[in-house]
N, C-alpha and C positions, 0 to 999 in steps of 0.2 A: 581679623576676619578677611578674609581673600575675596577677590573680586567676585569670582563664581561663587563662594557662598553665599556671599551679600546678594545678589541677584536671586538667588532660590529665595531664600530668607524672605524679601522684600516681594516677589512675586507670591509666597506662599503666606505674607502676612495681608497683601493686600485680596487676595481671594477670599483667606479668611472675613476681613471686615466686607466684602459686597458680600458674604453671606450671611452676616450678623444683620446688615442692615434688609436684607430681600426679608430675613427672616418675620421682619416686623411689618411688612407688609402684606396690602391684601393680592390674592391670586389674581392673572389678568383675566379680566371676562368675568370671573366669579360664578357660584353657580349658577344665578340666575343670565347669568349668558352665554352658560356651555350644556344649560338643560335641553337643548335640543341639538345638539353634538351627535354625532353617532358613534365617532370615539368614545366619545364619555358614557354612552350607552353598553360599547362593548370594554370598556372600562371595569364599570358597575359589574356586569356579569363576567370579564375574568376575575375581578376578584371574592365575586360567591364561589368561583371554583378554586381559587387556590383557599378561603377559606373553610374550604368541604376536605382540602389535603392540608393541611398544618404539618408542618413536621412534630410530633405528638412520643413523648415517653413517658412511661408512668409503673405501678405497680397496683395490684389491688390493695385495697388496707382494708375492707369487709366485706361479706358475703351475707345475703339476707334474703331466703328465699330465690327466687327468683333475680332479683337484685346483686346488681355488683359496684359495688362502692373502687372507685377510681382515683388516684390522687395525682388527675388533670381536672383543672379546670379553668375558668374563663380567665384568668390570666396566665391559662397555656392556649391559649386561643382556641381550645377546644368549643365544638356547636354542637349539639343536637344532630344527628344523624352520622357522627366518624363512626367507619368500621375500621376497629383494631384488630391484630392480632393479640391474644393472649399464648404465652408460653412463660414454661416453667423452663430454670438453670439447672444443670443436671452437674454431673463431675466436670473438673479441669480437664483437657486433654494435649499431653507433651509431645513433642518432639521425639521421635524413638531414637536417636544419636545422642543428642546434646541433652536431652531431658530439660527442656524450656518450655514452659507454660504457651503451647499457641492460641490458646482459648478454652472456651466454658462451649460443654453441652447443651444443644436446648431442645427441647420436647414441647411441639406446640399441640396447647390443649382446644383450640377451636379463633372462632371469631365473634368479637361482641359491637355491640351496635348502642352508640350511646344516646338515651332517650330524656334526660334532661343534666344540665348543666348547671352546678350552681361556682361561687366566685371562685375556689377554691378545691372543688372537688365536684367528680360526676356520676352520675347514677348511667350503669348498662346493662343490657342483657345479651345473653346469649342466641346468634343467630346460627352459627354451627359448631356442633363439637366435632373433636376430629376422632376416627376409630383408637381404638385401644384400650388400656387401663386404666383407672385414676383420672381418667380426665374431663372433671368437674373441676372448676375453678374452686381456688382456695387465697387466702391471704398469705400476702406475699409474691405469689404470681408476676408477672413483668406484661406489661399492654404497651405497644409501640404501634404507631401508623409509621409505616419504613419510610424513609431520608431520601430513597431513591428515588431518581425521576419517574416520574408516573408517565407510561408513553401509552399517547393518545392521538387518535387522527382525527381531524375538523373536516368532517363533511362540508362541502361548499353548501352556502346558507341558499335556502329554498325562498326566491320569490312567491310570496300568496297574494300580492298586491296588483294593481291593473299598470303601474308606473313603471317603465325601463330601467330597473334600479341597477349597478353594476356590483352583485355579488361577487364578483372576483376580490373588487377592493373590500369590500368586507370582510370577507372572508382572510384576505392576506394579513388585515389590520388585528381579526382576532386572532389569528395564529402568532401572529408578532406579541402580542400581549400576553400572550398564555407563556412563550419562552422567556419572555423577560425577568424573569424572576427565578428563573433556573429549576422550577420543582415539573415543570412539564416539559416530557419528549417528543415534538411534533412530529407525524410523519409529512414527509418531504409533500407542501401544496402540488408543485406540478408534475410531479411522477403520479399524485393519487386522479387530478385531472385527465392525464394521458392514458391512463387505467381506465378510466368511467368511458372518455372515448374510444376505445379501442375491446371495451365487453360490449358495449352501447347501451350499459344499464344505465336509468335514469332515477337522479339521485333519490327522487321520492319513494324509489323502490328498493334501494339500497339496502333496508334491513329487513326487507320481508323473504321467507319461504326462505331457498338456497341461496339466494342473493348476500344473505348475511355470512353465511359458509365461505362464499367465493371473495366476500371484502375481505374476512377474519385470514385468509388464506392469502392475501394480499399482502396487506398491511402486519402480518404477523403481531398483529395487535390484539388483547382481547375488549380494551377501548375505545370509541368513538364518542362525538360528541354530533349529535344532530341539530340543523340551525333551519330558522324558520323565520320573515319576517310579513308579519297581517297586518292590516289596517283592522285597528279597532276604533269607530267615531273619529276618523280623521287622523289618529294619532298612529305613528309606526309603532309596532309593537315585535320585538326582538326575542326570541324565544331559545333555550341551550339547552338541550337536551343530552343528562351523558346516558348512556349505553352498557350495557356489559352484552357483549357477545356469545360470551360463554354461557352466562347465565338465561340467557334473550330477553332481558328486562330492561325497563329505564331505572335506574338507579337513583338519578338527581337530576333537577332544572331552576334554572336558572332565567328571567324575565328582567327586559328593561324596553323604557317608551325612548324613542329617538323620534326628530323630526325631520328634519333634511339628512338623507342619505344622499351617497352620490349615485350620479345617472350614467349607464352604459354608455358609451362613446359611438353613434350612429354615423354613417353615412350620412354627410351634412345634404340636405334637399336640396335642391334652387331656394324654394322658397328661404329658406334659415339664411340660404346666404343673402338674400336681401338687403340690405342695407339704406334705412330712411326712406321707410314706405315699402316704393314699388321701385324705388332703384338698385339697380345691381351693381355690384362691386364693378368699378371702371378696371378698363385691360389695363395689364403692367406698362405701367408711363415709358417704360427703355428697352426695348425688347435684345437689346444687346446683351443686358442682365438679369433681367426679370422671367422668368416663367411660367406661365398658367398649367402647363401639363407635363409633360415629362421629359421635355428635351429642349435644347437650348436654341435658342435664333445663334445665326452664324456671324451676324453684325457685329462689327467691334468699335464702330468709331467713335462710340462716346463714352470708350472706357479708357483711360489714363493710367497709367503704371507708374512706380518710381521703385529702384530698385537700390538696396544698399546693402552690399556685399561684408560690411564692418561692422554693422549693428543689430541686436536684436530687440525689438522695439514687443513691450509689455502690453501697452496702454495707447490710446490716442481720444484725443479731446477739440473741437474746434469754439474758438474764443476769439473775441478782439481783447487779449491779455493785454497790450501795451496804449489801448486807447487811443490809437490815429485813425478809426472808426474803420477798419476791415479787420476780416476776421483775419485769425492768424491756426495753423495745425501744430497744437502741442502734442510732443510722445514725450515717452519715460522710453529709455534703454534698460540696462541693468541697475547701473547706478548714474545713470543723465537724465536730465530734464533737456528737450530741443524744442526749439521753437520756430516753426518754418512758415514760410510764403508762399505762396502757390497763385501763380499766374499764368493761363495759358500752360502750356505743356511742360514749365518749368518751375523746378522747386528751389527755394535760396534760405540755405540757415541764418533766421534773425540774432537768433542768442541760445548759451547754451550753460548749462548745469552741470558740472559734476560733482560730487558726493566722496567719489574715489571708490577704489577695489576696498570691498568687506562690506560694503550695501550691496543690498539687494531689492533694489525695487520692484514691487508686485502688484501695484494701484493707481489708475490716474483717475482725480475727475476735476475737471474744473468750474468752477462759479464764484460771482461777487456777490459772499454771502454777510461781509462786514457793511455792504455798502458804500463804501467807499471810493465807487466806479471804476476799482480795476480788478478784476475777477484774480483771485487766490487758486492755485493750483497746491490741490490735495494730495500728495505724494505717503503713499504705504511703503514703508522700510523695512526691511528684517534685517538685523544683523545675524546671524548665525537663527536661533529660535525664540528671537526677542524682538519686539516690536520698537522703533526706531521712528516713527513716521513725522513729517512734518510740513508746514505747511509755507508755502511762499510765495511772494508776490513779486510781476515784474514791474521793477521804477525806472523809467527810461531803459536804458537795455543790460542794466543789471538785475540781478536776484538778491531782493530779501528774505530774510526770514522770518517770517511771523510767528511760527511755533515751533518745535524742533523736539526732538527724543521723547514724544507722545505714542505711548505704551498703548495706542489704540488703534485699532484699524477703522478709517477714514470711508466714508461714502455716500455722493451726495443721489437724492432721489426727487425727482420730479413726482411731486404731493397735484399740482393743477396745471392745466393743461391753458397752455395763451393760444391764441389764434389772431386771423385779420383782425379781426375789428380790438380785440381788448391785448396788450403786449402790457405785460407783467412783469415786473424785475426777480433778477434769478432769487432774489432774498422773499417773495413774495411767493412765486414760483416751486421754489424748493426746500426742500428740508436739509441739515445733515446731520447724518446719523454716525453711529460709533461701537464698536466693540473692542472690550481688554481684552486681551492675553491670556491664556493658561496657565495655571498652573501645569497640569499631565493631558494638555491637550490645546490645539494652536488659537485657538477662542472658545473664550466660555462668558457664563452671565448675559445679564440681559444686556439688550440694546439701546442707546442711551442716544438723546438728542443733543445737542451740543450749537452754543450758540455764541458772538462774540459781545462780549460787554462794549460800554460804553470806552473803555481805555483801550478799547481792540485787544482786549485778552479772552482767549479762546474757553467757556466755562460748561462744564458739565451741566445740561437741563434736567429732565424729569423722563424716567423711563417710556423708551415707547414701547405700548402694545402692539407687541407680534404676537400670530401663530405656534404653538408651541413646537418646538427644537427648529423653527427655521432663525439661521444666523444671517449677518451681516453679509451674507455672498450671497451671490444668484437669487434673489426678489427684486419686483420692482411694483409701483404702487399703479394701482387703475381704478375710476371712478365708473366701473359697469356700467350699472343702473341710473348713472345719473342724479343718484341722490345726497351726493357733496361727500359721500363717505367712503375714500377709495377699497377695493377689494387689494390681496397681495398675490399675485401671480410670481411662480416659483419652481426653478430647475431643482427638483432632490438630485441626492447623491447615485439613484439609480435614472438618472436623464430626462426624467418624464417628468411632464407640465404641469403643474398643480396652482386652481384656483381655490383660494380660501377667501371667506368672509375675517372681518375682522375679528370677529369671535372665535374665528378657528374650525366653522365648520367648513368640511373640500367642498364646493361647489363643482368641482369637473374635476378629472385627473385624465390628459391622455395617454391615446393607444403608442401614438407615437416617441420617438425617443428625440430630443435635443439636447444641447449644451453639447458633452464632451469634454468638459477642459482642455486647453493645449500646454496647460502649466499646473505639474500636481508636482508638491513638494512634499520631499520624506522630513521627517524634525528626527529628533534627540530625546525627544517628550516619554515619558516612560507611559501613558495611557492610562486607561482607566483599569487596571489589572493587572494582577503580574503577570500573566498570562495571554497579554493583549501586546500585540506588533507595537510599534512606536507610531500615532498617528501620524496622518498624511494632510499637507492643506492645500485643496482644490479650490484653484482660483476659478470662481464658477464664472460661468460668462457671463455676457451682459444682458439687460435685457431692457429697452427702451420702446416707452409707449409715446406715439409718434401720429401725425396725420401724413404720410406722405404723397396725398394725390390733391390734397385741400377739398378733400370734400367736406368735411366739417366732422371726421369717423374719426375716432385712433386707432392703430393697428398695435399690434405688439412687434416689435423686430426682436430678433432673437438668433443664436447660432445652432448650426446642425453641425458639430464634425462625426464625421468617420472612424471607428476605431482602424489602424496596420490588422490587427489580429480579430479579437474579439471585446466588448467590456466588461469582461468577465475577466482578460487575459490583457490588463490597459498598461503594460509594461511595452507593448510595441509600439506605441507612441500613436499620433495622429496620422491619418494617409491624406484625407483631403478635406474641407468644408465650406460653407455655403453661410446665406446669409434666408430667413425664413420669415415674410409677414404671415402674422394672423389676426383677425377680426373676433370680435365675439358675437355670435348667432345668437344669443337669448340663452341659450341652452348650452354653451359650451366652445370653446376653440374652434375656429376652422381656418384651413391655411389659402390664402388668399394667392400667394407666388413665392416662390422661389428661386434665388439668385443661382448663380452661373457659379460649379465645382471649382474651387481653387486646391491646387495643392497644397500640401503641408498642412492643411489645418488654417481655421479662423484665428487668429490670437484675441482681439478686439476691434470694435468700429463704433463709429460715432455717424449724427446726421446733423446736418447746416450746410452752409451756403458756407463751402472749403476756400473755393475761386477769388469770391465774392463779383458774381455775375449775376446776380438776383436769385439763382436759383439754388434750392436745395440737394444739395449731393448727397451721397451715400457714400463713405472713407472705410474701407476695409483693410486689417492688417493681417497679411499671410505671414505666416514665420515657418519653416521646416525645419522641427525640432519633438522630440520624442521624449519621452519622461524622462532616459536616461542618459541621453544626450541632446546638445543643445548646437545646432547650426545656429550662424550669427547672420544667416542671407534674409533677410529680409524684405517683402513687396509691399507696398502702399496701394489697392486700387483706389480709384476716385472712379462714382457714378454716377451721371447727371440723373436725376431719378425723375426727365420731361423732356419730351420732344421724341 
């Protein structure tokens, strides 16, 4: 067997058993803690609708009065109310050349509607016959509900509640759930919004008088699906309404209870921004970097630069890796691990790592998570579309290796927050987590905790509960509320902010856009279809919850890049980016300041005491480089984040 086989083999044998083994387990959350989900509400109700369309073939086998005997039933997932077609097969019909069979005539005798269901067969009746002759159903007959997509437009869901709920994200989530499965055709969400603004009809009028004429004439649809959510006793109550246009009737509905929906994304007040009490968020400690409004102080002198014309630098991390009690700025390169000093206006290479050409470094985090008093630096590897990663420690001013050609992507997460009075060790402090490799896709499977034994060997713990589909990139964990249970705050793949409860309900999603990657890589990976590009793996940015004024708050830091083009068209690469705190108001995101446009793009940043002059910096790494090409120029800012 060849080396490339042996590698599929082995990665397609080990997906297999994490699915053998997930299999035996129970769901995360379970239903009694995704019953108040609003996913899971619009869950329940797409799938009473894709169980109203079954794909459904059958024939009659009797005829009884009234009655028409069907051979669908409950184990063709037929229910009680499918309207089929009945038609009858008429002659072959060939090819007038070649005289080849292109098909069978068919003569359709009306439509039936089926009124009960038993395991094996179902009873219908006739709701219309079609004009002509002979057409009364007979045995033998053929009943299909068609294969083809059923195209439907989602009216945006009608708030009836007194709560600022943001129907957009509802409304996006069910439209997204109804395509999932391929039997329904959405029409396009924000062409049909641009529409409603631009008639100025309002949605609740949508199907009344001419109104329904001017949507059918739209949407060249004869289906919609109408949405509503009420408070019934406290409880949200989610309502689906389908439509026929043509006919002007409701045809089918659909009902589910949800409890926490998400809230429209307001203009944050003064008040929200408060912070501990009656205090307000302190002005940006550095006004060289920081800013509260929209334009930038001219001041530069307590920004530092370092500039390296050879390197392009992934990752940065600030530690005392070598334990002579100052902190030390570790970066990853392509395939280097460096280790620098920073004093004053000048930076000195302690030690350094290389790997060699055919790594590809994509990951830094550093912490001393064995305990062992010198913090381990977690390096992400890829070799071509294989995971490589390893782990190593600096002993006097060489590199160990602790772990090596671990199939897992690495990274560690601040679980509790230290402050003045209580200092925490990073093993106390932190967690680290871990995701395998794909199979037809760059991570898959759950996320796993990973701990060192007693012999310092690096050992697989026990699944952590995330959010469903967020992976090992772009979340970081935050304790909101203050009630020991952090929330997970999370850049999607479409840039926007998202907080979830640990159960997976969104507590916020914002208006605004972050992250950007400045590193998306194409794989090999054949996807989830044959049909499907080869994925892509977006190293999502970072995103670290931080106090950085001591007031006793944490903020969230986080990056903004800029698309060259648009991110819809993210092959132009990055143009510039920035650095973004935010606070959480009770109710949601709000942004607190924003740092000073850098070109090129964010790559990554970290916060500590770089200098080590008592005070807490802010290290940002600019790289100018674009998804398809890669400059090796490289800036380091450093910002005193006081005085």
């Amino acid at each position: 067997m060849g080396l490339m086989s042996f590698r599929i083999f082995w990665r397609f044998f080990r997906k297999a058993a994490i699915l053998a083994v997930c299999a035996g387990l129970v769901l995360f959350g379970g239903a009694t803690a995704q019953e108040n989900d609003f996913r899971r509400a619009l869950g329940v109700i797409s799938d009473k609708f894709h169980q109203k369309f079954p794909y459904l073939q059958g024939e009659v086998v009797a005829v009884k009065g009234a009655d028409i005997f069907l051979s669908v039933g409950k184990t063709d997932r037929a229910i009680k109310g499918n309207r089929l077609t009945v038609f009858r097969k008429g002659a072959p019909f060939r090819h007038p050349v070649t005289g080849v069979v292109l098909g069978t005539l068919e003569e359709e005798i009306g439509l039936a509607e089926i009124v009960e269901v038993r395991e094996k067969f179902s009873i219908a009746r006739m709701t219309k016959i079609s004009s002509g002759k002979n057409r009364t159903p007979r045995v033998k007959d053929k009943v299909r509900l068609s294969s083809a997509k059923i195209r439907i437009a989602v009216l945006p869901f009608l708030n009836q509640t007194k709560e600022p709920l943001s129907t957009e994200i509802v409304t996006r989530e069910f439209s997204r759930l109804l395509l999932s499965k391929g039997r329904f055709g959405i029409y396009d969400v924000d062409r049909l919004q641009v529409w409603l603004l631009e008639s100025g009809i309002a949605v609740d009028q949508l199907l009344k008088g001419k109104n329904a004429a001017k949507l059918k004439s739209q949407i060249r649809r004869d289906f919609v699906i109408q949405n509503t959510i009420r408070d019934v006793r406290g409880k949200k109550v989610m309502t689906s309404r389908l439509f026929s246009l043509k006919e002007g009737r409701e045809l089918f509905s659909a009902v589910a209870i949800a409890g926490d929906l998400p809230f429209e994304q307001l203009a944050p007040k003064e008040q929200a921004l408060r912070r501990k009490g009656d205090r307000r968020p302190q002005s940006a400690p550095n006004q060289s970097f920081i800013v509260t409004q929209s334009e930038f102080s001219s001041a530069s002198r307590f920004a530092r630069s370092f500039v390296f014309s050879d390197l392009e630098v992934r990752g940065i991390a600030i530690a005392d890796v070598n334990k002579d009690g100052k902190n030390e700025v570790v970066v990853i390169g392509t395939h280097q691990v460096i280790v620098y000093q920073l004093s004053g206006s000048r930076i000195r290479e302690l030690a350094r790592f290389d790997e060699g050409v055919g790594n590809d470094f994509r990951w830094l985090d550093v912490g001393d998570m064995n305990g062992n008093g010198l913090p381990e630096i977690y390096v992400t590897n890829y070799r071509g579309d294989s995971l490589f990663s390893m782990v190593l420690e600096m002993q006097g001013n060489k590199f160990v290796k602790l772990a090596s050609n671990q199939n897992i992507f690495f990274r560690l997460l601040r679980a509790r927050s230290s402050n003045a009075k209580v200092k925490l060790s990073d093993k106390d402090a932190f967690i680290l987590l871990g995701q395998y490799a794909g199979f037809d896709s760059p991570l898959d499977g759950p996320v796993y905790r990973f701990r060192w034994s007693s012999r310092n060997k690096l050992i697989r713990s026990a699944e952590y509960a995330l959010p469903q589909d967020v992976e090992i990139l772009g979340f970081a964990l935050w304790d909101l509320d203050g009630d020991g249970t952090p929330e997970v705050v999370e850049i999607g793949n479409d840039d926007l902010l998202r907080v979830y409860s640990r159960r997976g309900e969104v507590r916020f999603t914002s208006a605004s856009r972050y992250g950007a990657p400045l590193h998306v890589f194409e794989t090999e990976l054949s996807g989830r279809g044959v049909e499907v590009d080869n994925p892509v793996l977006r190293i999502s940015t970072r995103l670290l919850v931080v106090d950085t004024d001591n007031d006793g708050v944490s903020e969230l830091l986080t990056v903004a890049n800029e698309y060259s083009g648009s991110r819809l068209v993210p092959g132009l690469g990055i143009s510039t980016g920035l650095i973004v705190s935010l606070v959480w108001d009770g109710s949601g995101l709000s942004e607190i300041w924003r740092s000073k446009k850098l070109d090129g793009g964010v790559s990554d940043f970290a916060f500590g005491d770089a200098d080590n002059d008592g005070v807490n910096d802010l290290i940002v790494v600019s790289v100018g480089s674009g998804r398809f090409f890669s400059g090796k120029r490289t800036t380091i800012f450093l910002y005193r984040l006081a005085g």
